[in-house]
C-alpha positions as semicolon CSV with decimal commas, in nm:
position;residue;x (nm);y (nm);z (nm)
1;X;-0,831;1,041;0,304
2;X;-0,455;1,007;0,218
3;X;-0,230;1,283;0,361
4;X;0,097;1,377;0,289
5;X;0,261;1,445;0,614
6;X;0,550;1,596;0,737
7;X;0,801;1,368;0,957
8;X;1,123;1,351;1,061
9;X;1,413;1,128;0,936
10;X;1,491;0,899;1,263
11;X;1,725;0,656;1,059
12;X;1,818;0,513;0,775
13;X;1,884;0,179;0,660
14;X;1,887;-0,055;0,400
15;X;1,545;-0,273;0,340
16;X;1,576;-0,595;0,008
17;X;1,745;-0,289;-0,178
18;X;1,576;-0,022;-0,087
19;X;1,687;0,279;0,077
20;X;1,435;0,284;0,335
21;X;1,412;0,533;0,696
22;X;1,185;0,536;1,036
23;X;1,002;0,850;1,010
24;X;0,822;1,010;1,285
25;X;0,483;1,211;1,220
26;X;0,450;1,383;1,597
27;X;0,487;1,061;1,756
28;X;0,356;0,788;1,540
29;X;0,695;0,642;1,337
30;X;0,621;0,472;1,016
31;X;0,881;0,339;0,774
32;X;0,926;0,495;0,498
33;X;1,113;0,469;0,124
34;X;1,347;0,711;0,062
35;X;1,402;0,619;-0,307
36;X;1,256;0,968;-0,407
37;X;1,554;1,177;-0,165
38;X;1,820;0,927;-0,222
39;X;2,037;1,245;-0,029
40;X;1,795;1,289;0,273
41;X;2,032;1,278;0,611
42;X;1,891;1,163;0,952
43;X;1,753;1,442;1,149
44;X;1,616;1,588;0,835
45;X;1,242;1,648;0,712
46;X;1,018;1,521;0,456
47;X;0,675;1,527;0,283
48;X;0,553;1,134;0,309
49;X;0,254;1,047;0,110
50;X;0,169;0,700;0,100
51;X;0,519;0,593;0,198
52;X;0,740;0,760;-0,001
53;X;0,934;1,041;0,115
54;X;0,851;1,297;-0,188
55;X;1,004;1,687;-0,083
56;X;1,246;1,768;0,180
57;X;1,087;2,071;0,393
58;X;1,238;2,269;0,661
59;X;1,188;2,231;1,046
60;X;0,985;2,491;1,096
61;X;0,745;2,457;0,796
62;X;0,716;2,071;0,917
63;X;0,683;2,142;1,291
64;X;0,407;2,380;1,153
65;X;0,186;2,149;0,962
66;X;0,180;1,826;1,197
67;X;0,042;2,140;1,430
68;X;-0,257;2,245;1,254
69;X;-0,302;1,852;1,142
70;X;-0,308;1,781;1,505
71;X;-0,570;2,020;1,561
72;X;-0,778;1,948;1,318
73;X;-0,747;1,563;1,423
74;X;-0,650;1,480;1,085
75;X;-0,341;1,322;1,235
76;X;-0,571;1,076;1,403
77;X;-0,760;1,013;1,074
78;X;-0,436;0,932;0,894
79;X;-0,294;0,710;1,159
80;X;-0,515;0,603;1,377
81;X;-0,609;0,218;1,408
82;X;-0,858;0,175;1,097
83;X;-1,077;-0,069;1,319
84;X;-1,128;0,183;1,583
85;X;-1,214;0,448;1,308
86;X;-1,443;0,208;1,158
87;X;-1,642;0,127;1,450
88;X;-1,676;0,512;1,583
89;X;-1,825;0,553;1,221
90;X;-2,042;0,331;1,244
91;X;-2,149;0,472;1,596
92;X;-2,004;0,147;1,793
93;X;-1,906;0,254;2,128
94;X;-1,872;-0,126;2,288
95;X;-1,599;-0,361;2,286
96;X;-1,584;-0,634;2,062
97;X;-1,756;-0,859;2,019
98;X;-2,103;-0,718;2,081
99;X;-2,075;-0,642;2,456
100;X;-2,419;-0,483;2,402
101;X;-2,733;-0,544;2,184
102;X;-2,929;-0,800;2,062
103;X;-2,605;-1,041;2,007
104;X;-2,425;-0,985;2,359
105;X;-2,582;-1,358;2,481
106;X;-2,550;-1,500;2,166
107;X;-2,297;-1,774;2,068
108;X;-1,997;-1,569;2,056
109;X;-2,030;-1,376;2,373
110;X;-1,816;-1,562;2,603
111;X;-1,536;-1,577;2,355
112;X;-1,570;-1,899;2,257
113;X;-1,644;-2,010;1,847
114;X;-2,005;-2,133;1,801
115;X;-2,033;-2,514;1,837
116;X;-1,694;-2,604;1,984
117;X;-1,861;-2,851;2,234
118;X;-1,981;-3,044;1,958
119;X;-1,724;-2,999;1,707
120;X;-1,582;-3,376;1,604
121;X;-1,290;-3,569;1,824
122;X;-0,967;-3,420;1,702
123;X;-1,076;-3,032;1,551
124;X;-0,998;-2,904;1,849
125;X;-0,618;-2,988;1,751
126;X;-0,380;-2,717;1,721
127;X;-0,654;-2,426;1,833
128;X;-0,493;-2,197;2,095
């Protein structure tokens, strides 16, 4: 799902062009293009949806909304790290890789790639 959340106008800048501003949703800041509110001031609120500052909205409305989105955990949903979300999805509760299950022995398990004591004289070059 793609919000548009309310944040507020940290600072502003100047990005290739672009009128551009950190923006913070109730503690996650995001940069954001303010091509849409070319007049929006620092300290100031905003609708972002997918980026783009789109409405200015007052303090109170804003303060408000990121509220009941924190609530509902739908701040979480919009910025949370995707692989985390992924995983609880699909119902992984273990580190990766595969601390449990039928791969944790497997090739991978002590962090190393599959075959790297064989690999040929010279792949090894340049790996960290």
């Amino acid at each position: 799902m793609c919000l548009a959340v309310p944040g507020r106008v940290l600072d502003i800048g100047e990005k290739d062009g672009t009128r551009m501003a950190t923006v913070d949703f109730g503690g996650v800041q995001k940069e954001v293009c303010l091509e849409y509110l070319p007049d929006l001031q620092v300290g100031e609120y905003a609708i972002v949806h997918v980026g783009f500052a789109l409405q200015r909205l007052d303090e109170e409305s804003a303060r408000q909304t990121l509220a009941l989105f924190e609530e509902l955990g739908m701040l979480q949903e919009e910025f949370g790290d995707p692989w985390e979300q992924a995983a609880a999805q699909a119902g992984g509760d273990s580190p990766w890789p595969f601390a449990e299950g039928p791969y944790a022995d497997g090739p991978y398990a002590d962090g190393q790639y599959a075959g790297e004591a064989t690999a040929p004289q010279g792949a090894q070059e340049g790996r960290q």
